[in-house]
C-alpha positions in Angstrom: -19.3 -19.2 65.3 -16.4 -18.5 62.8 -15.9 -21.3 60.3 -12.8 -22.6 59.6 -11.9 -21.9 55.9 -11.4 -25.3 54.0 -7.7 -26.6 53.2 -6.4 -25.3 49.9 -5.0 -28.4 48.1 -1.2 -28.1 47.3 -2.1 -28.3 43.4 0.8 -27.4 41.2 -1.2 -25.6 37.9 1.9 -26.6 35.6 1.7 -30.0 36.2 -2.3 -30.4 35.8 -2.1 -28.5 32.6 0.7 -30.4 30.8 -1.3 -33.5 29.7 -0.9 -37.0 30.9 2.6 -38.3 32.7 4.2 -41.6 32.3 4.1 -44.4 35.6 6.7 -46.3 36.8 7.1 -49.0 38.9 8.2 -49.2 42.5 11.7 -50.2 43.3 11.7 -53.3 46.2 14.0 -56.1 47.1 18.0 -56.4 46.5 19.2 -55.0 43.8 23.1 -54.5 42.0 23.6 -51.6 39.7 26.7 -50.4 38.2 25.1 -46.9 38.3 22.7 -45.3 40.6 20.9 -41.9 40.0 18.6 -40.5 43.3 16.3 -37.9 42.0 14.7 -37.7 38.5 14.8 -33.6 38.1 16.8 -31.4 35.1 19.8 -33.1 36.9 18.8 -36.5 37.3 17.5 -36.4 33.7 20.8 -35.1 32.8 23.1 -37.3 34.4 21.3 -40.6 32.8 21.6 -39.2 29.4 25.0 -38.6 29.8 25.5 -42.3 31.3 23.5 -43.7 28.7 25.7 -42.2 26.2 29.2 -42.9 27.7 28.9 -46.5 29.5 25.8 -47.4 27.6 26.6 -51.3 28.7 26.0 -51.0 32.2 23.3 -50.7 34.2 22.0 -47.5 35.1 18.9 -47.2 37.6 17.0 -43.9 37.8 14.8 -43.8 41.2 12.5 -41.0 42.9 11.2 -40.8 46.2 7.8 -39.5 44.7 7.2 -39.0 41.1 9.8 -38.6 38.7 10.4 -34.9 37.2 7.0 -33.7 39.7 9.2 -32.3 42.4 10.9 -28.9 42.4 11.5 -29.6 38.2 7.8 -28.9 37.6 7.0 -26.7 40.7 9.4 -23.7 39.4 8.5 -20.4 37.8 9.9 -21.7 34.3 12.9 -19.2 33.7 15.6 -21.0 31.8 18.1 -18.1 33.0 21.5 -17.6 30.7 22.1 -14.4 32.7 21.4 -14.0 36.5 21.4 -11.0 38.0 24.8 -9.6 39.1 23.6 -7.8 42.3 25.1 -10.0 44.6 28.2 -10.9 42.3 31.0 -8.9 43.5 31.8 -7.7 39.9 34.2 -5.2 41.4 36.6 -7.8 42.3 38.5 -10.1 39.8 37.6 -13.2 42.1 33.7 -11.7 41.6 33.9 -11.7 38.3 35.6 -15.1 37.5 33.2 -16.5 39.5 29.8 -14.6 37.8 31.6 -15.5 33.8 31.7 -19.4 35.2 28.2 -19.3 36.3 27.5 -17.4 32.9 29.5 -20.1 30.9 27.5 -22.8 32.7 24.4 -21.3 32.5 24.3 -20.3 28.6 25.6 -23.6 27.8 22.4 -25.2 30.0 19.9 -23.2 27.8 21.4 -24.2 24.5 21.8 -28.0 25.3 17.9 -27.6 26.7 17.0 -25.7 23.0 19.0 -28.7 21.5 17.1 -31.3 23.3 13.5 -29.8 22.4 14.4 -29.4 18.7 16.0 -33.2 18.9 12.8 -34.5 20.7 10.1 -32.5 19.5 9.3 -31.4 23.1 6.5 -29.3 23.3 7.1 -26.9 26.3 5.5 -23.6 25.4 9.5 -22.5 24.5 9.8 -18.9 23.8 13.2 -17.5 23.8 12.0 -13.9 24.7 14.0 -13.1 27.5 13.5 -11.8 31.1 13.1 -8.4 32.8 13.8 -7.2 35.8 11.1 -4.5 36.7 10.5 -2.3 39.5 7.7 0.1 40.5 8.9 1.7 43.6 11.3 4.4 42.7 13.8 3.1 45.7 14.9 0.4 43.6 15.6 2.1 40.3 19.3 2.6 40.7 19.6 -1.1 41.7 18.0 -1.7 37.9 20.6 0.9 36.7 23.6 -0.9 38.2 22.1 -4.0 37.0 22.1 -2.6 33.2 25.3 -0.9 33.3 26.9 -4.4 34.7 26.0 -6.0 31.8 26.7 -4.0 29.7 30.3 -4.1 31.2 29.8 -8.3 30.7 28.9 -7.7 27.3 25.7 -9.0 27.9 22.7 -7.7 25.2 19.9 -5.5 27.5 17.7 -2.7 27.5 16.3 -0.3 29.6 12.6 0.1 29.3 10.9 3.3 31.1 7.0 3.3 32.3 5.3 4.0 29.0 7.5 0.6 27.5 6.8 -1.5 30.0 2.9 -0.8 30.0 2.6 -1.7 26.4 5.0 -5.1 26.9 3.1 -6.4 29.9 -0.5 -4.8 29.5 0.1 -3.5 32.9 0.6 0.3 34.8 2.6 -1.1 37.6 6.1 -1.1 36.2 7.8 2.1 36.1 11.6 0.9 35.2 12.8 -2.1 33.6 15.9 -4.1 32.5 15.1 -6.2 29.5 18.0 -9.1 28.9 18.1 -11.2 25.8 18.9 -14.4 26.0 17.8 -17.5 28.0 13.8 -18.6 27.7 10.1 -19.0 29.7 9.2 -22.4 29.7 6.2 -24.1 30.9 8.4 -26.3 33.2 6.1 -29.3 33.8 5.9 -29.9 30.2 9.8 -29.4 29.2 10.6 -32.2 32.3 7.9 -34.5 31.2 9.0 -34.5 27.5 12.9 -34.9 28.6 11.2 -37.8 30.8 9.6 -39.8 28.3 12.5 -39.4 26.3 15.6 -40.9 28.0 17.5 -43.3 25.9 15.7 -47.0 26.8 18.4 -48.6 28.8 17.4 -46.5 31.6 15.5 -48.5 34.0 13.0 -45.5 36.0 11.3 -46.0 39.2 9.1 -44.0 41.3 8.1 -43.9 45.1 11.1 -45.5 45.8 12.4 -43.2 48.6 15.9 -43.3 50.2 16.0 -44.3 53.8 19.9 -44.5 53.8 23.7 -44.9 52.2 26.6 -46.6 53.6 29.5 -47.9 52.1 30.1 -51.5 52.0 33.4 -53.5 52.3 34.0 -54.1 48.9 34.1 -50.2 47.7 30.4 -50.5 46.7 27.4 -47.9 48.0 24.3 -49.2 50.1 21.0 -48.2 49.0 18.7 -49.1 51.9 15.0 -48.1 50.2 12.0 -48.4 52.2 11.1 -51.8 50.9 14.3 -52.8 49.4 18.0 -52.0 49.1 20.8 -51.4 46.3 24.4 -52.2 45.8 25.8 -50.1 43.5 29.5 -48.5 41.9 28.6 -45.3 42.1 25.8 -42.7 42.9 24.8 -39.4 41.8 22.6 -37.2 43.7 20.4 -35.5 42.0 18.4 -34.1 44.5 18.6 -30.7 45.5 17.0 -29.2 48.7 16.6 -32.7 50.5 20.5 -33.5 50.2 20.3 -32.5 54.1 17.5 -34.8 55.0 19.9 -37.6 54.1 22.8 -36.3 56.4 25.1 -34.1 53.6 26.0 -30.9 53.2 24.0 -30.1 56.5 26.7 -27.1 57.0 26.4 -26.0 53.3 23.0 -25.7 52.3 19.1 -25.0 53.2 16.1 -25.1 51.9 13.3 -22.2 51.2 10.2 -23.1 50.3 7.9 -21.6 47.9 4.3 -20.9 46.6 2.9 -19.9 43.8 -0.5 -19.6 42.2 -1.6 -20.1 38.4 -5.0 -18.1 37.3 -7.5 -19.8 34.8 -6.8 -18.6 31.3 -7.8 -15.0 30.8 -11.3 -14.2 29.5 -11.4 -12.2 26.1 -11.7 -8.8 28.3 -9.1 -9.3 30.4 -6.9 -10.0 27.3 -8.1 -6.2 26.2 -7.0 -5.3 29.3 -3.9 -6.1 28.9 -4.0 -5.2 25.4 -3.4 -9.1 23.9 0.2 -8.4 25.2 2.5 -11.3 24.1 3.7 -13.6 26.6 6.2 -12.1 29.3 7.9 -12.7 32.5 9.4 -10.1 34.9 11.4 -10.5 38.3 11.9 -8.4 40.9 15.2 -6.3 41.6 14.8 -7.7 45.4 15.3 -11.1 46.3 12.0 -11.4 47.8 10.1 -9.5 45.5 7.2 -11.2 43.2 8.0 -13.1 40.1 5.0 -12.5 37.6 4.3 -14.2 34.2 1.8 -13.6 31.7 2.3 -17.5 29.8 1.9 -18.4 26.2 -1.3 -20.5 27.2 -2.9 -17.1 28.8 -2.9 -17.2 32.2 -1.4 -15.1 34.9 1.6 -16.4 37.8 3.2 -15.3 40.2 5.5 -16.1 43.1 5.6 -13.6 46.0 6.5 -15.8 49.0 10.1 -17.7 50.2 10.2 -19.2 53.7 12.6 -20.5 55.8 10.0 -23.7 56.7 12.5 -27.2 56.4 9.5 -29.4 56.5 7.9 -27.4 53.9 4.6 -26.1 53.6 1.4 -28.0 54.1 -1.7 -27.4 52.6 -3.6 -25.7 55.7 -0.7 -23.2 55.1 -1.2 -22.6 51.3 -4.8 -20.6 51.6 -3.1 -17.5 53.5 -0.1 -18.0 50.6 -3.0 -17.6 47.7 -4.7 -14.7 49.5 -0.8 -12.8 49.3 -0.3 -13.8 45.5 -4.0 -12.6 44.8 -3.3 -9.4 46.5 0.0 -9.2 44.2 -1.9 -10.0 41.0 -4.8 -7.4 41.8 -2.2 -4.8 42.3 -0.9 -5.0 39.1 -4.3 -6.5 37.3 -6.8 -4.4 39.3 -9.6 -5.8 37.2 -8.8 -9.1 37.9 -12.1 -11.7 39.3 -12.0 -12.6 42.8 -12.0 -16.2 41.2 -9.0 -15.6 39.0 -6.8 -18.0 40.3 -7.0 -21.7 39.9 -4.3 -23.3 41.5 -1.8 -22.7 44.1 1.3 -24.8 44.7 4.5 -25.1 47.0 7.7 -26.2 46.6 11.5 -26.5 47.8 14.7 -24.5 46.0 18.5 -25.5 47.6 20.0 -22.2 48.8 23.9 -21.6 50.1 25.0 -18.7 52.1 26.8 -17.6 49.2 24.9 -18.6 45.9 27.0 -21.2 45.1 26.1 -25.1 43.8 27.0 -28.2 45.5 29.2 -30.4 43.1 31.3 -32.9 43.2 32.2 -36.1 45.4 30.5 -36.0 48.7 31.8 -39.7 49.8 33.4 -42.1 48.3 31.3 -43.2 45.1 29.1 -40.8 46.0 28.8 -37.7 44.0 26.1 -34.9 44.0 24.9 -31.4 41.9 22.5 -29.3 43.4 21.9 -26.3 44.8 20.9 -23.8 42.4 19.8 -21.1 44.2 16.6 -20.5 42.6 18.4 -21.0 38.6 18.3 -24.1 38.1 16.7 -25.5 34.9 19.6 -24.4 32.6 22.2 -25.1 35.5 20.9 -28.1 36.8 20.8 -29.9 32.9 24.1 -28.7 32.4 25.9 -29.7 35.6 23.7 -32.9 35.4 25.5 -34.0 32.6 28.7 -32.2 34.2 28.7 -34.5 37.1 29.0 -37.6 34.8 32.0 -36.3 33.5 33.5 -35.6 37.1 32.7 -39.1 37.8 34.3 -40.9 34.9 37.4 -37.9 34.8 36.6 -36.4 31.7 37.5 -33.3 31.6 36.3 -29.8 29.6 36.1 -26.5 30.0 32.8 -26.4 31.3 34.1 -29.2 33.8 36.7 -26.8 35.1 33.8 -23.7 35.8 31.7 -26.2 37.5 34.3 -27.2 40.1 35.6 -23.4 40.2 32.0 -22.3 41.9 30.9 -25.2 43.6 32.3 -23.9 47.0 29.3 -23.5 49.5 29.9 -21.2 52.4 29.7 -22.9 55.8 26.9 -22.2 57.8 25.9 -23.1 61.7 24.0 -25.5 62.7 20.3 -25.8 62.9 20.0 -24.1 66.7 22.2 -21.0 65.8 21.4 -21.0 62.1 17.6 -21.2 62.0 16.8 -18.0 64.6 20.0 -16.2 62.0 17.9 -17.5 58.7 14.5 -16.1 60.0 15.7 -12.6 60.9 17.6 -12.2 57.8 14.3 -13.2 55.8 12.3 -10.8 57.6 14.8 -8.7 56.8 15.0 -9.4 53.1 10.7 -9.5 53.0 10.5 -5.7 54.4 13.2 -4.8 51.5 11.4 -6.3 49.1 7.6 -5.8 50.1 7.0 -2.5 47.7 7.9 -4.9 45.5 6.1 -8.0 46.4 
């Protein structure tokens, strides 16, 4: 009789490691709000700071379905990105490039208001401004790293090539054989920057958790219904702050879906497996595919890495995760061959808002109603910056940054679910065999 293997419980390793979170209380009954903000991620965050600071006199509610900052804020790889890759930028047209320097505005702006914010609030987040690299060891994808270095070097962008020899002292690993080093930007330990940016929102933000959104309608006079599972709101305005489950809530069904994704955390590293990787300093290397693995070695010593993205919109449940951990084992042991069969300590799942063309979602979605989201896998320095971008939008204050954030926030149309899904799954299978040397 074959036994059936037990349920690997969806345990997110960031979030059990950063210490002790703050509880709220659960929203219920009627409620009036000048401001309402659905979703207490980087954007949510963002968007009541910036409230709290402009219209400090009214009253701003902050509410989250489960836990505030424990959703895909926590459950990422921790890469404050100032500089994504410009493979799928178009940098040979002017329209290309306008659009990459907005998202390069936006996105350097994001990491500095972040570094501001953890200086301000003595936020201990495991902070280290030592850049990313993009690494590849199957020789197929070495020009791709090439065109990535030479593009930013046309940007004016600070990076590096780093051959084999290089990138086996930096990592403590063989597996790399070219690499593109860019400065700027920072690895985080996620759970810990959202929880300190949590507990630290200015006091007249009222917070509640497990106070999901069943519904929103506009009333007669101008004014949004919230209709909660045990409660509803009237509110002035709302901001959406809530990424990958805008369409579960009937917007931008025709713009956006979800991928979900796993990854697993090891247990820190013994004192010969740090030999073995010769006490290398922390790192954290992407892949030059799309569905290649994201690896970390973190400042706390332990080992990550993210090697799966799924088309699955209900997301993945934990009788899916143990097949997920045996793929991001194989992925560690083929870079770590001396790593321990019982290595790994937690594996995890979560959901990213993708477009058809890379683009956010921001702006007014209905009347009152405004959203950011949609970050295409970069969103801790994007998602705080057009957080607090979205506030301006709302109460017409314009900047610079303002004007870049409306200039890319044009998601392409996509199908709907009965031509799109069969399109999605193909073109992932396609994107998984490109990347698999890689993953």
């Amino acid at each position: 009789m074959i036994k059936k293997q037990p349920d690997i419980p969806d345990n997110c390793g960031w979030i059990s490691t950063s210490g002790d979170w703050p509880a709220y209380p659960t929203l219920t009954g009627k409620h009036n709000a000048d401001w309402v903000i659905i979703g207490a991620g980087y954007s949510g965050l963002a968007a009541a700071r910036q409230l709290a600071a402009l219209v400090p006199e009214q009253r701003i509610l902050l509410i989250d379905g489960k836990y505030p900052g424990q959703g895909a804020s926590a459950r990422n790889s921790g890469f404050v990105v100032a500089h994504e890759s410009p493979g799928h930028a178009q940098l040979h047209t002017a329209s290309g490039r306008t659009s990459y320097l907005a998202r390069n505005a936006i996105d350097r702006a994001g990491v500095a208001e972040l570094a501001a914010l953890i200086t301000q609030y003595h936020i201990d987040c495991e902070w280290d401004e030592t850049g990313s690299i993009h690494a590849a060891s199957d020789p197929q994808n070495f020009e791709s790293l090439h065109k990535h270095h030479q593009a930013f070097s046309e940007l004016g962008i600070v990076s590096s090539l780093l051959d084999a020899n290089q990138l086996s002292r930096r990592l403590g690993t063989q597996h790399y054989q070219l690499g593109v080093h860019c400065e700027g930007g920072a690895l985080v330990q996620p759970a810990m920057l959202v929880r300190g940016l949590l507990e630290n929102l200015p006091a007249q933000i009222q917070t509640y958790q497990q106070t999901p959104v069943i519904s929103l309608r506009q009333a007669s006079d101008s004014n949004v219904l919230i209709q909660l599972s045990d409660g509803e709101i009237s509110t002035h305005k709302v901001i959406l702050g809530i990424n990958a489950f805008l369409p579960r809530i009937g917007l931008q069904r025709n713009r956006m879906f979800p991928l979900a994704l796993t990854a697993s955390l090891t247990r820190r590293l013994s004192a010969e497996e740090e030999s073995e990787i010769n006490h290398a300093a922390a790192w954290g290397v992407l892949a030059p595919k799309s569905l290649g693995a994201t690896v970390r070695l973190t400042s706390d010593r332990r080992l990550l890495i993210r090697n799966t993205a799924e088309y699955l919109p209900r997301g993945i449940n934990a009788s899916m995760l143990s097949a997920r951990r045996k793929k991001h084992f194989e992925g560690l042991k083929r870079r770590f061959p001396w790593l321990a069969n019982d290595a790994i300590q937690s594996t995890w799942s979560g959901q990213i808002g993708v477009s058809a063309n890379s683009r956010p979602v921001f702006g007014e979605l209905q009347k009152n109603v405004y959203s950011t989201g949609c970050y295409n896998a970069s969103g801790i320095a994007k998602g705080t910056l057009m957080g607090r971008l979205i506030i301006d939008y709302a109460l017409d204050k314009p900047s610079n940054l303002l004007d870049a954030a409306t200039s890319i926030a044009t998601p392409s149309w996509i199908p709907g679910p009965k031509v799109f899904s069969p399109m999605v799954k193909i073109r992932m299978a396609y994107e998984r065999a490109q990347g698999k040397s890689e993953s």
